[in-house]
N, C-alpha and C positions, 0 to 999 in steps of 0.2 A: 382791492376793489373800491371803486368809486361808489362813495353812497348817496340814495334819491338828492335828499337836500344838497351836498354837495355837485351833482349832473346839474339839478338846476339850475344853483348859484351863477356855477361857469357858465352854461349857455345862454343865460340871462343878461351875463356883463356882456358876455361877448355880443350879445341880438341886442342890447341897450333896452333893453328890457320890453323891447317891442309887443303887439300885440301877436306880430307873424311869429315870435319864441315861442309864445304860450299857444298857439296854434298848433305847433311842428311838436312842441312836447304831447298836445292833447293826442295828437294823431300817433306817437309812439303809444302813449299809454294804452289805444285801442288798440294797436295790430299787434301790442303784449297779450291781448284780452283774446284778443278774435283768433290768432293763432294756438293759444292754449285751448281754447273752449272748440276749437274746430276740427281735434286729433284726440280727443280726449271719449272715453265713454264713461257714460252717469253712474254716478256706483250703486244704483239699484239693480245692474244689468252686471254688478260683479258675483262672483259665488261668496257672498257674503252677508250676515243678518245683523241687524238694530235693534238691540232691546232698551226697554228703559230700567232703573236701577230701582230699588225696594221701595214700594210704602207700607210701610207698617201702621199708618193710622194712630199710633201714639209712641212717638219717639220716647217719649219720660222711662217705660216701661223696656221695648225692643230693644232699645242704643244702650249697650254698657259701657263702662269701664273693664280693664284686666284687674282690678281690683275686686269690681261685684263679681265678675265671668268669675274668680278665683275664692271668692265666698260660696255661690251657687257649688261649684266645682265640690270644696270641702265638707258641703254640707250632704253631699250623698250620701247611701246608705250601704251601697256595694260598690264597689269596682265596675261592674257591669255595667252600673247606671253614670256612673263619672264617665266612661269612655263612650258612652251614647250621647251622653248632655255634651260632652266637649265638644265630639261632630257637628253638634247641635248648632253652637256657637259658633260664629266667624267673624273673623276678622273685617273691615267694613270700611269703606272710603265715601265721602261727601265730595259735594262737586269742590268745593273750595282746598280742598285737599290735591288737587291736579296740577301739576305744573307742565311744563317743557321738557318731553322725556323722562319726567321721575313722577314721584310724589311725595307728600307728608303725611307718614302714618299719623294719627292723633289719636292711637289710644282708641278707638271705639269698634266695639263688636256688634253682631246682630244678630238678637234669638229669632233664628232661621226656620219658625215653625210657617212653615207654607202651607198653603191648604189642600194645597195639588200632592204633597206626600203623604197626605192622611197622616199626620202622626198621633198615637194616644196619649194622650198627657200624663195619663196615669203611671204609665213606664218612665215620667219623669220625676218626681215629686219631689224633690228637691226646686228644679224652674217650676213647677205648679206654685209650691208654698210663693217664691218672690214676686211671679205674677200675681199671684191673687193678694196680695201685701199694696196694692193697686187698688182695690175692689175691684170685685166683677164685673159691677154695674159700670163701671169705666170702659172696661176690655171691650163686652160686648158688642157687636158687631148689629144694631138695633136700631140706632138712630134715634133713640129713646134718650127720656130725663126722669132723673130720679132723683129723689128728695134722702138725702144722706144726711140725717146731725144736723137738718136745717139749712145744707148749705147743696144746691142744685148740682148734680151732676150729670154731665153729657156722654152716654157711649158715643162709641165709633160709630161710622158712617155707614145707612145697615147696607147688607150681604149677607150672602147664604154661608157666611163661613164663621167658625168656633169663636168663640170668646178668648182663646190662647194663642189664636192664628194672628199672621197678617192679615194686614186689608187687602192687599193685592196676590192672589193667587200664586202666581207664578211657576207656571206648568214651566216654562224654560229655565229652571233652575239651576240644571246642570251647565246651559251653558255659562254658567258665571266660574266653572270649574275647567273650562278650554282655555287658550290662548286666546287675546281677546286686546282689541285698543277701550281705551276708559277717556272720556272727552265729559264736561262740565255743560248741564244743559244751557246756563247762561254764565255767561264769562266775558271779560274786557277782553281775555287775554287768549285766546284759542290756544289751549293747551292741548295736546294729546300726549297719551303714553300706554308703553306695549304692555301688559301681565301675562306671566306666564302663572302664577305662584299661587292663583285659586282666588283672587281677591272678592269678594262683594261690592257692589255698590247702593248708595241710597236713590230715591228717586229724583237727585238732581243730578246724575250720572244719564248716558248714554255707556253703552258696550257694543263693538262691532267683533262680532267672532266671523271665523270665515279661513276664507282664503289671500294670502298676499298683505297680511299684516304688517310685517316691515315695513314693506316698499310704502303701503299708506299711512302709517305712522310718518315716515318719512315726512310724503308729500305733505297730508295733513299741519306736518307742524313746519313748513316749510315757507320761508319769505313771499315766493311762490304764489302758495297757497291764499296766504293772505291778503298779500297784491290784487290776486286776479277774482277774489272770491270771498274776502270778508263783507262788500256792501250786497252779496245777494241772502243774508243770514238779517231778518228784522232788528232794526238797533231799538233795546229799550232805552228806559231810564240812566242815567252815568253812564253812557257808552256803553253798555253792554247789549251783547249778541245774543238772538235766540237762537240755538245749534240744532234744533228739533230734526226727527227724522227725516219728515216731510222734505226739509230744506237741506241735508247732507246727502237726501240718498238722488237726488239730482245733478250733485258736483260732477264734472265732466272729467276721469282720469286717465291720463295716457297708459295703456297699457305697456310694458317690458319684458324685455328676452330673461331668462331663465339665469343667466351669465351677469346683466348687470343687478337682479332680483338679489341674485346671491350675493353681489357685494354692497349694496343699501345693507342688505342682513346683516354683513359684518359692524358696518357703520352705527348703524342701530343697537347694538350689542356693545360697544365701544361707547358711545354717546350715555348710554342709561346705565351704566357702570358708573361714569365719573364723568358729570355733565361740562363742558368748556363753551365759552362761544366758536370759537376757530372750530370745533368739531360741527358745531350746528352752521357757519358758512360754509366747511368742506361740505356735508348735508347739499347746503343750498346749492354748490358750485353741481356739483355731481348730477343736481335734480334743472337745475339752469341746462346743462348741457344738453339731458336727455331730451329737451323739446326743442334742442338748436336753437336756444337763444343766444341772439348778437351780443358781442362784447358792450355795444350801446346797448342795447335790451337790458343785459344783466348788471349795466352800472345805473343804470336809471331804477331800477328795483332795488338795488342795495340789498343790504341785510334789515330788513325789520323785526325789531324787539318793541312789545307793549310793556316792556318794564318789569316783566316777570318771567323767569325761565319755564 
């Protein structure tokens, strides 16, 4: 496959680099735009939801290592309370952890006390003791400052929620235990990827649970994708993109038959096993077809990689 800078080159030598090339190209690039966006429905109108990932209000405390998570662990008093604290604990992804159909565990958990489960802390005391090895006056949830040792300290942000809790609620908790795509709320590099495995995220994550995960994995991480639909995503500072709901649940996607749904699934399943580029062009080729894009269309899009799988 012919890639963008290479279409251009050639039809550039060829038109002598005329202003009628860079014309004839502009008018490709839109009727690539106008025909995606004109067969496509916005994925707010899919059976699918957008949550945002955790704030805990004081990473120092929340974010562990398996090293504390494994001290906390040893330090119980029963068996009862070790296999409650473990549940307790999960495993935890940051946006910068997301790549191109995978990711990079780093080692970090999160004490998953929500406020939406009620839980007593008491039934913990082993995470009581380490949280409160913090002070209290930190945890709380107050918005207050207090004079510790002389030296000023700021609780959390106030809320009507516990001093052991997160800051953020999070009554959708469960869905962080579905099937689920995990996307980085600001990123160079639009990454997505699928979890099956119960993962958490922090609140530079986005999670889509739903229906037709695959196939939108796919798209999403797809040359595609990025072509027709990385400049409607706000660019900050260093190139990067704001992913926010607001602006994904807009994206306009082709819906598919049941038959080629199930073979993106196999592809996807294949891909986040053992990541290739040639598997992510096969991706493209497969997702190229399904909108009947011309052999011009799909060499003038190439494959686009931001440098990061």
């Amino acid at each position: 496959m012919i890639n963008r800078s290479d279409y251009i080159e050639t039809f550039s030598l060829k038109s002598s680099f005329s202003s009628e090339a860079w014309s004839i190209l502009g008018e490709i690039e839109q009727r690539i735009k106008r025909k995606v966006e004109s067969i496509g429905v916005p994925l707010k109108e899919w059976d699918v939801e957008i949550y945002r990932g955790v704030l805990t209000g004081c990473n120092d405390a929340f974010i562990i290592t398996s090293i504390k998570r494994n001290e906390i662990l040893n330090n119980c008093t029963t068996e009862e309370e070790r296999q409650k604290t473990a549940e307790l604990i999960r495993p935890i992804l940051r946006g910068r952890d997301i790549k191109r159909y995978s990711y990079d565990f780093a080692d970090q958990y999160i004490i998953a006390t929500f406020p939406s489960k009620q839980y007593n802390i008491d039934e913990y005391q082993s995470l009581k003791s380490y949280l409160l090895s913090f002070g209290r006056e930190k945890l709380e949830q107050t918005g207050k400052e207090y004079m510790i040792n002389g030296e000023t300290v700021k609780a959390r942000k106030k809320t009507n929620n516990k001093w052991f809790e997160t800051q953020d609620s999070i009554s959708y908790w469960d869905e962080f235990s579905k099937p689920k795509i995990i996307y980085p709320n600001m990123t160079k590099f639009l990454p997505f990827v699928y979890d099956t495995s119960g993962l958490m995220t922090n609140q530079k994550c986005f999670v889509i649970t739903g229906k037709h995960l695959g196939y939108l994995t796919a798209f999403f991480n797809s040359s595609l994708f990025k072509f027709c639909f990385a400049d409607k995503f706000p660019e900050l500072q260093g190139k990067t993109r704001e992913l926010s709901k607001i602006f994904m649940e807009e994206i306009p996607i082709l819906k598919i038959d049941s038959l080629d749904e199930q073979k993106i699934d196999e592809l996807i399943q294949d891909i986040q096993s053992e990541y290739s580029v040639e598997k992510a062009k096969q991706i493209d080729k497969f997702i190229f077809d399904l909108y009947h894009l011309s052999f011009e269309e799909q060499s003038y899009i190439g494959f686009i990689d931001y440098g990061e799988k």
